[in-house]
N, C-alpha and C positions, 0 to 999 in steps of 0.2 A: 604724068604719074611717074614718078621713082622706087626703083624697088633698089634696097641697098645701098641708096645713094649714088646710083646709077638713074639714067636715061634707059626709057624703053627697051632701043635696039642692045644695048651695051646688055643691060642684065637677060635679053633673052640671047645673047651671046654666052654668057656666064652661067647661064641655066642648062642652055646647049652642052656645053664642055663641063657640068657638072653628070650631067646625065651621061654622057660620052664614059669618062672617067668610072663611073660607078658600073656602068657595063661593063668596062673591060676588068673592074676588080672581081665582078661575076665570074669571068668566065678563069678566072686563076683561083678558088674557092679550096681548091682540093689539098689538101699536106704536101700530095707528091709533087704537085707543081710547084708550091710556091719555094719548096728546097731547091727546086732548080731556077723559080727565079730570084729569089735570095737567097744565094749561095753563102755570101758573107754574113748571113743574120741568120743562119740555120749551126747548129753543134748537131754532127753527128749526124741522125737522120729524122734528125727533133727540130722541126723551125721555131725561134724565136717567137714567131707568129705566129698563131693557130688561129688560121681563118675558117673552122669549125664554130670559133667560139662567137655569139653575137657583140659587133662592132656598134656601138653608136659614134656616130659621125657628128 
């Protein structure tokens, strides 16, 4: 079976580091962080991205 056009191992490889990935955008959720981890995509003390706001992915 292929998922994505992948082999097995490959897409739970892919599934893994999807999952991985979405954790770590969890745990940076907050305004205050994410000014300090996008400093260049923040004006002021307004980020570009408001990770308040619901993403679809």
């Amino acid at each position: 079976m292929r998922i994505f056009g992948l082999n097995n191992a490959d897409a739970f490889v892919y599934l893994d580091a999807l999952a991985l990935v979405s954790a770590f955008y969890a745990l940076f959720q907050t305004k205050e962080t994410s000014v300090l981890i996008f400093p260049l995509q923040s004006i002021g003390n307004e980020p570009l991205i408001d990770f308040n706001d619901d993403i679809l992915l």
